[in-house]
C-alpha positions, 0 to 999 in steps of 0.5 A, a space after each residue: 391600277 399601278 397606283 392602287 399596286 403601289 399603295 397596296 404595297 406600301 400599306 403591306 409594307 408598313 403592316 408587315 413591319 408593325 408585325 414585326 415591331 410587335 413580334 419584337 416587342 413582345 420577344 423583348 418583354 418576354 425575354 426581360 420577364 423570364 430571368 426574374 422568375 426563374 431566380 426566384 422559383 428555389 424560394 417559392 418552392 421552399 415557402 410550398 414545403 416549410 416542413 424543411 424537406 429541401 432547407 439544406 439543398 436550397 440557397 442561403 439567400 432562399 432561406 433567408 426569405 423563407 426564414 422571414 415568411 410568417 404565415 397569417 391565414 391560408 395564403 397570406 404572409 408576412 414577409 420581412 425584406 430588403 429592398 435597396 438597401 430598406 428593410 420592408 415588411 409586406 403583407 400579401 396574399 399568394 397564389 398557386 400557380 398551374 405548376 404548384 408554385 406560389 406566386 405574390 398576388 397584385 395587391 398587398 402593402 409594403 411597410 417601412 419599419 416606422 410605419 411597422 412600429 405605428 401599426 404594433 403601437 395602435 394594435 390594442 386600439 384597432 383590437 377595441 374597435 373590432 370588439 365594438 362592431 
């Protein structure tokens, strides 16, 4: 019976510290997840309220993005930025979060501006296309 003890104890043992490697991990992810969010809640509250209500309380870097938001349908936008140093333009759908927050949505592109250009260059064209079906 002491040997089906001790196994007991180390299989607690071992189950016990998963728990806690997970409840670590999580606290990890949590933690790394929060900050970004928060930088950019000022930004996605000014996009809910382009009627300028909040423009001069907000950060300049916030109204920068807001300036360079270009809505094209309900929830969708063209959103001209910098990442690392690249100018991106991204076209994307947003959502409503439960707190009225809007939220980038998972799928969207992101142009350099040469890709940027060949799209303007071939808009005639595709405007052709549509026309036909």
């Amino acid at each position: 019976h002491t040997r089906e003890k001790q196994s007991a104890s180390k299989i607690s043992a071992t189950s016990n510290k998963h728990n806690k490697d997970i409840s670590l991990f999580w606290r990890f992810l949590l933690r790394k997840s929060q900050p970004p969010p928060e930088k950019e809640k000022p930004a996605k509250k000014q996009k809910t309220g382009e009627s300028s209500k909040g423009a001069a309380s907000s950060k300049q870097s916030s109204s920068n993005r807001d300036d360079n938001m270009f809505q094209i349908g309900k929830m969708r936008y063209v959103n001209v930025r910098d990442f690392k140093g690249k100018v991106l333009i991204d076209i994307r759908e947003y959502w409503m979060n439960q707190d009225g927050e809007m939220k980038p949505g998972k799928k969207g592109i992101s142009l350099n501006p040469e890709q940027w250009s060949q799209l303007k260059e071939q808009i005639s064209d595709i405007d052709d296309a549509i026309r036909k079906l």
